[in-house]
Each structure stands twice: as structure tokens, then as C-alpha cells.
N, C-alpha and C positions, 0 to 999 in steps of 0.2 A: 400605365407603366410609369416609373417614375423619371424623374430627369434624367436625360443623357448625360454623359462628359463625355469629349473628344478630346482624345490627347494623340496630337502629331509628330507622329516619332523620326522621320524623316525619308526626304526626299533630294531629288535629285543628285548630288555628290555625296549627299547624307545617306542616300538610301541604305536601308536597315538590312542585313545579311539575313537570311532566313533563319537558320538555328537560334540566332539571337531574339528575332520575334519571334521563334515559339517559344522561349523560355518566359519573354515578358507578357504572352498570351496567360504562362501557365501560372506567373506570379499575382497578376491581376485576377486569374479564375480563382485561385485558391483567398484573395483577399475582398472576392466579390461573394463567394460564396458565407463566408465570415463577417458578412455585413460592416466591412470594416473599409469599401468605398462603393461608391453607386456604380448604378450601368456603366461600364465603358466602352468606348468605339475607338479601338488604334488604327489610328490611318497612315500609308506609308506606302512607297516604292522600296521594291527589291533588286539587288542587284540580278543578272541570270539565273535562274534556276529552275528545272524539272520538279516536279512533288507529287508523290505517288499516295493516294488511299489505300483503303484495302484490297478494293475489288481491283485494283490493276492486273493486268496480265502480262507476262513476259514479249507475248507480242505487241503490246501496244507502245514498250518502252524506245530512248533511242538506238538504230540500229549500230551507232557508230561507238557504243560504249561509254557516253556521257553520262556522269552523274547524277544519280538521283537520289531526292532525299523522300524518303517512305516514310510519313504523319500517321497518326491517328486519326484522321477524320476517314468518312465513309467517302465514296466516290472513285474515283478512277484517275489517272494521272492527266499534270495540266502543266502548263507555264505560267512562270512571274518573270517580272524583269521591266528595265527602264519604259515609263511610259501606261505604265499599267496602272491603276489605283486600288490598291489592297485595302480592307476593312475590315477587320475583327473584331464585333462587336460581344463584348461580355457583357450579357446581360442573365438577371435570376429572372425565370418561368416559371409558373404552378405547374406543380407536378401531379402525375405524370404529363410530360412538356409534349407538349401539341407540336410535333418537330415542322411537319406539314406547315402549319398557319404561320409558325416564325420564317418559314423560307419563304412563304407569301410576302407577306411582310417586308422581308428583303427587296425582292423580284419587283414590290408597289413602289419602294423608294429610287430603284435603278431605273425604272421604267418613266418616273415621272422627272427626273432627273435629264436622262437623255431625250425627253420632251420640251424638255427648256430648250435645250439645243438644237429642236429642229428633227431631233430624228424620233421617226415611231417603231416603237419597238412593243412585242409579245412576249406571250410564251408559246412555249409548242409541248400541248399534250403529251406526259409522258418523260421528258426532257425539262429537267429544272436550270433556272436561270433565266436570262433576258436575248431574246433573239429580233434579227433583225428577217423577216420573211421573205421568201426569193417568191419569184415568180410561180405560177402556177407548172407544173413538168412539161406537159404539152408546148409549153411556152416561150421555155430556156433553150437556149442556144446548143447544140451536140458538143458532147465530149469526146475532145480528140478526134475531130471529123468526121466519128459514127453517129448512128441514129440512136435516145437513148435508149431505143428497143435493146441494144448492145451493150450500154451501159454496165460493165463488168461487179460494178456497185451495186445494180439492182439484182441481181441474181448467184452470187459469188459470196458466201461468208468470210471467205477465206483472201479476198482481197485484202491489198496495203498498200494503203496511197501514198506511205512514203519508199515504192518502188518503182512508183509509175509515172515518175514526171512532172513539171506544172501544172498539167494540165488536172490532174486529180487534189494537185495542193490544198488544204484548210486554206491558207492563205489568199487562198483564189478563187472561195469560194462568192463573192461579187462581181465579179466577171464570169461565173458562169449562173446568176441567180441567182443560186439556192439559200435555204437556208442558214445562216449566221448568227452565230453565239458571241453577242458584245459584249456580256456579264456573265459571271461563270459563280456560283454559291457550291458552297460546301461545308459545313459545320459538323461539329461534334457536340453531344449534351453530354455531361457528366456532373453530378449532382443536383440535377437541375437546372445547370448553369453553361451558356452555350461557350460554346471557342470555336477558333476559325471561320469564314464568313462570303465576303466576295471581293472578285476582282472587275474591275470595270475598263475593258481598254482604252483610251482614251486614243494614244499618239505612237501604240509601240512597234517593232519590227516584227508583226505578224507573221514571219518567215520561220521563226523560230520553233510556232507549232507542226512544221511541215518535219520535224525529225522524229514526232510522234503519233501519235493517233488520240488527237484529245480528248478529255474524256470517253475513251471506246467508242466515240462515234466515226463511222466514216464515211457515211451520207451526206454530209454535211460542214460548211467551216467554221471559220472565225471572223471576226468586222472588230472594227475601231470610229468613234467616234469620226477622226481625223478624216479616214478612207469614205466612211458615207456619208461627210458633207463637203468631201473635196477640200477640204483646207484647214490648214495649222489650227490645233486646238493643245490645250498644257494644260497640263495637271492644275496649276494655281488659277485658272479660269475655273474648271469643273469642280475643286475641291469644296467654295463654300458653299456650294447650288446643292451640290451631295449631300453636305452636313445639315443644310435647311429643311432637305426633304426625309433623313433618315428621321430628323427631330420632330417634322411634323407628321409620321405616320408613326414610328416608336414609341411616341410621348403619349401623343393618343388612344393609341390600342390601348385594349384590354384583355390581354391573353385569357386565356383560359384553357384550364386544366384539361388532356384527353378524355374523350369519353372512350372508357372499356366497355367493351362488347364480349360477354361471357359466350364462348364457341368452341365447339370442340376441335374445328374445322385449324389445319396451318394458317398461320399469321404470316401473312408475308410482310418483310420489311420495308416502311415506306420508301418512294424512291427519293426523295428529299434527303434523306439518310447517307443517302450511295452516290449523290452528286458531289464530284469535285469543284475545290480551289486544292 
């Protein structure tokens, strides 16, 4: 792949409005695609805000009527905001764009990243992004004082854990184990050419995801850097570890084109695709 460029569009009191970074997402794809600059990676904190893909559902949105802004990327709805670390890397793919291996791709850089810092982090089958793994079920602690034989989560579709208290909180999901989503990817390809990307929590108020259902999961929460090493971390520690690691697995790669599979059989759509930022 060819060199990266990072360009840091801002943080902290600077942070970037979202509508503003999707329009500079859409100005660089259309001038990456026009071989008229290289890969880009914009990195940046956003002020608050919700952001819905396609697959969102009216029940996953907030109950209280908070705004939301509805992307074109595939996935499900998520949070941004102070503390978080956004990344939209534009980069050109051979096509047809192997969407899978670029979100690998992503998932190897956020993983070796929060490595440096101490913390280990996966994937979970199924579930795209960087998660931090809870204890085995047998293992974790009861919810709400029941057994989780009772766990209303394991046998209920129609659960919503933002009507059930802290104790079902994303937010809290570290205090009762489970699994935890530190890195949240989500992109869109269009001509080849990727937009939208990942978020990495670092230090935010993890509280904010409990007014939704993030990403349609609700087995499961959210973590931050900050929370599973017990102490103060900022974005200007984590940013140039980030930018080392996207450079050393981006630069290196060598994408390569999908292979089609002639079938008469449905295609179903990778789930890489349908994963939110």
C-alpha cells in the first residue's frame, strides 16, 4: 500500500462537529479517488453525538428524543464525543475491495496499539471491532441479584437495557465482566475508495452509550482505555502509538482484490459492512 498522510483536524476545544468531518471525509475521497493526494487518515475528537448507519432500528435509538445524525456507512448506531479517538482513513483498494481484510486491518492496528498500553484486547466472532473479553458466564458475578439462569438478556429479544437500570448499563459492562467494545469500526467503500473508520475510547464518559443500544448489541458493553487500566490516559499520549501502528500495518499490507465466487446461492452481506462508527 502506499504511504500514509495523517492529517489532524482537531481535538480537544478544537474538536471537529461531525457534519463538518463528513463533508471533509467526502472532499478527500473524491480527491483520493482522482489520484490527486495519497491515503489519508483524519484523526480527531468530536463534540457529542449519536450516528446512526443503515441497519439502525427505531428501538435502538435515544428514548428521550436526542438527535441523531443518519451516515451512510453500514452498521448500526453509536456514540462520539470528548475522549474518544476518531479515524477515517481514505484510502484506494483493488477492486472489488476485500471490505473484510480492510476492517482486519483496522481491528490489527487498534489491537496492537492498546498493547502498548497494557491492555489485551480481541475480537469476538461475529462482532467487528476490538473488544476487551469478560470472564467466562459461569464466572461473572449475577445481574441484579438473580441467578444468570434469569438473566432477562439471555432469553428475551425484546429486552432494553436502557430501561432497566445500572445494573444492565453498556457502561457497566466491567463491573459485571462481560464482554466490552474498546474500538468500534465502521466504513463505507465507494469507488473503491474507503470512508468512515474507527473510534477508540480512550478517556470518555462511557455513560452516554447507556441512552442507546450500541451497535444493536445488548449482551454486551463498552470499555475505555482509562477504565481498564485504572488511570488517567489522553488522547495526546495514545495519538502518536496509534498513528505508528496504523503506518506499520497499512504501509505494509498488500490488499488484494476479492475473490468472486460464481453461485447461484444469496450472498449475504459481509458483516464488516453493517458494523458501526
Amino acid at each position: 500500500m502506499s504511504d500514509l498522510r495523517f492529517v489532524r483536524l482537531g481535538f480537544g476545544d478544537e474538536a471537529v462537529e461531525y457534519q463538518e468531518a463528513w463533508q471533509k471525509q467526502r472532499d478527500v475521497h473524491a480527491a483520493r479517488f482522482a489520484d490527486e493526494v495519497p491515503d489519508t487518515c483524519l484523526l480527531l475528537e468530536h463534540p457529542p453525538v449519536y450516528t446512526a448507519g443503515r441497519r439502525t432500528e427505531d428501538s435502538e435509538r435515544p428514548l428521550d428524543g436526542t438527535p441523531v445524525v443518519d451516515v451512510d456507512r453500514g452498521g448500526k448506531i453509536t456514540w462520539h464525543g470528548p475522549g474518544q479517538l476518531v479515524g477515517y482513513p481514505i484510502l484506494k483498494l483493488p477492486r472489488p475491495v476485500d471490505v473484510i481484510a480492510h476492517v482486519r486491518r483496522l481491528e490489527d492496528a487498534l489491537i496492537r496499539t492498546c498493547a502498548e498500553f497494557g491492555v489485551e484486547t480481541s475480537r469476538v466472532e461475529g462482532r467487528s471491532g476490538v473488544w476487551v473479553l469478560g470472564d467466562p458466564v459461569e464466572q461473572r458475578p449475577s445481574v441484579g441479584g438473580l441467578s444468570l439462569d434469569f438473566d432477562p438478556r439471555l432469553t428475551d429479544d425484546e429486552f432494553d437495557p436502557r430501561l432497566n437500570g445500572p445494573e444492565y448499563a453498556p457502561s457497566n459492562a466491567g463491573q459485571r465482566r462481560e464482554d466490552r467494545k474498546l474500538a468500534a469500526i465502521g466504513i463505507r467503500i465507494a469507488k473503491g475508495v474507503s470512508m468512515h473508520g474507527f473510534a477508540l475510547n480512550v478517556n470518555p464518559d462511557n455513560t452516554w452509550f447507556d441512552k442507546i443500544v450500541p451497535c444493536g448489541i445488548r449482551d454486551a458493553g463498552v470499555a475505555s482505555l482509562a477504565n481498564e487500566l485504572g488511570r488517567d490516559i489522553t488522547i495526546a499520549e495514545v495519538l502518536p502509538v496509534l498513528e505508528r501502528h496504523l503506518r506499520e500495518v497499512l504501509e505494509n499490507a498488500e490488499p488484494r482484490p476479492r475473490e468472486i465466487v460464481r453461485d447461484t446461492a444469496p450472498v449475504a452481506v459481509p458483516e464488516a459492512e453493517r458494523t458501526p462508527v
